[in-house]
N, C-alpha and C positions, 0 to 999 in steps of 0.2 A: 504494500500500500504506500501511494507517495504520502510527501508532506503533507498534503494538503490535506482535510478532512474528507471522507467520503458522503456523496450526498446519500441520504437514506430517506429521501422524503418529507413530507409535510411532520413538524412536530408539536407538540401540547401549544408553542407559541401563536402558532402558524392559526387564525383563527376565519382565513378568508375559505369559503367554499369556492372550489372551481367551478365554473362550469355559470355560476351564480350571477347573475349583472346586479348590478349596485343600481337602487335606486332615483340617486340621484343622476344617472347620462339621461333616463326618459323625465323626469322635471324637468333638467336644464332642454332638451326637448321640444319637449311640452310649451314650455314659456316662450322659448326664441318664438315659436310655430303661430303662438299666440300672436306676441308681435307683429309679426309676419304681415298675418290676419287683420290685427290692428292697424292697417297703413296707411297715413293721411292722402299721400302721393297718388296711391292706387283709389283712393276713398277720398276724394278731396270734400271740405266743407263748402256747400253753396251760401249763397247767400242766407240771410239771419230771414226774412223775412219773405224768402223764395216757398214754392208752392213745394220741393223737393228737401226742405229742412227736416219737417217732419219725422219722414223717414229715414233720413242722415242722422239725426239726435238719438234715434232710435235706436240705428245700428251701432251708433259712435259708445254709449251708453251701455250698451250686451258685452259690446269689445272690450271698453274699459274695463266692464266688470269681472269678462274671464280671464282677463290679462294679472289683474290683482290679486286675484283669487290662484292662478297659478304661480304668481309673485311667495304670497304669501304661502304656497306648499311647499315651494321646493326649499324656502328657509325651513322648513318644520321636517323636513325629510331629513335621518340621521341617513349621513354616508357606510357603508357595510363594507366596504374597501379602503385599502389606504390610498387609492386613485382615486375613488370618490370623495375623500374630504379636500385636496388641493381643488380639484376640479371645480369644485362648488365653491372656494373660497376667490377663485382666477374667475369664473363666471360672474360674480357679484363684483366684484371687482372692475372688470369690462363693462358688466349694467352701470352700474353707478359713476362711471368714468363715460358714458356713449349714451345713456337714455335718461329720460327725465318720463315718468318717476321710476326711481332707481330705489333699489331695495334701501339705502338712506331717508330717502327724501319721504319714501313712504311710511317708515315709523319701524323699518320691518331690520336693523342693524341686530338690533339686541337680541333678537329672535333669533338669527343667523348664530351668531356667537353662544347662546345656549345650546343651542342644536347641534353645533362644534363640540364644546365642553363636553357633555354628554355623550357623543359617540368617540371622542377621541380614545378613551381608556379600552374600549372594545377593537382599537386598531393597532394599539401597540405593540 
């Protein structure tokens, strides 16, 4: 046997299942996808007082709402990988540096950072 230790496999440390995706790549997902969805460019606002507001305030309004709503999951989703917690700390990061509302601006910082604490010791 050389120097080197022999690999023998996953051990008591080792706590990531193969095979497994981590919840947070379909949030982060999820939300871009939202966005996406969300697009003023593709959806532009007409006029305030156009016969075609109605239904823009409408739609602008469902968007918002499932934009925040998957804002607010994917800070609540604990990582189950040790790729999934950088990911999700690089993703919030890019939101709050590129979109407005950004998990910041939103109220949703603290939430993020509990949701860290909490699954870190499950990835060490």
């Amino acid at each position: 046997m050389s120097a080197r230790k022999q690999n023998k496999g996953p051990t008591r440390k080792c706590r990531v299942s193969i095979g497994k995706a981590d919840p947070v790549f379909a949030a982060i997902g999820r939300q871009k996808q939202l966005w996406e969805e969300w697009d003023h460019v593709t959806h532009p606002e007409p006029p305030l007082r156009s016969a075609g507001y109605p239904a823009w305030e409408k739609w602008n309004d469902a968007a918002a709402d499932a934009y925040y709503g998957a804002l607010e999951a994917l800070v609540a989703i604990k990582p189950t990988t040790r790729a999934g917690a950088p990911a999700l700390i690089a993703h919030c990061i890019a939101e709050d540096s590129s979109r407005f509302p950004s998990v910041e601006e939103a109220g949703l910082a603290n939430a993020l950072l509990q949701t860290l604490a909490k699954a870190m010791p499950a990835l060490a």
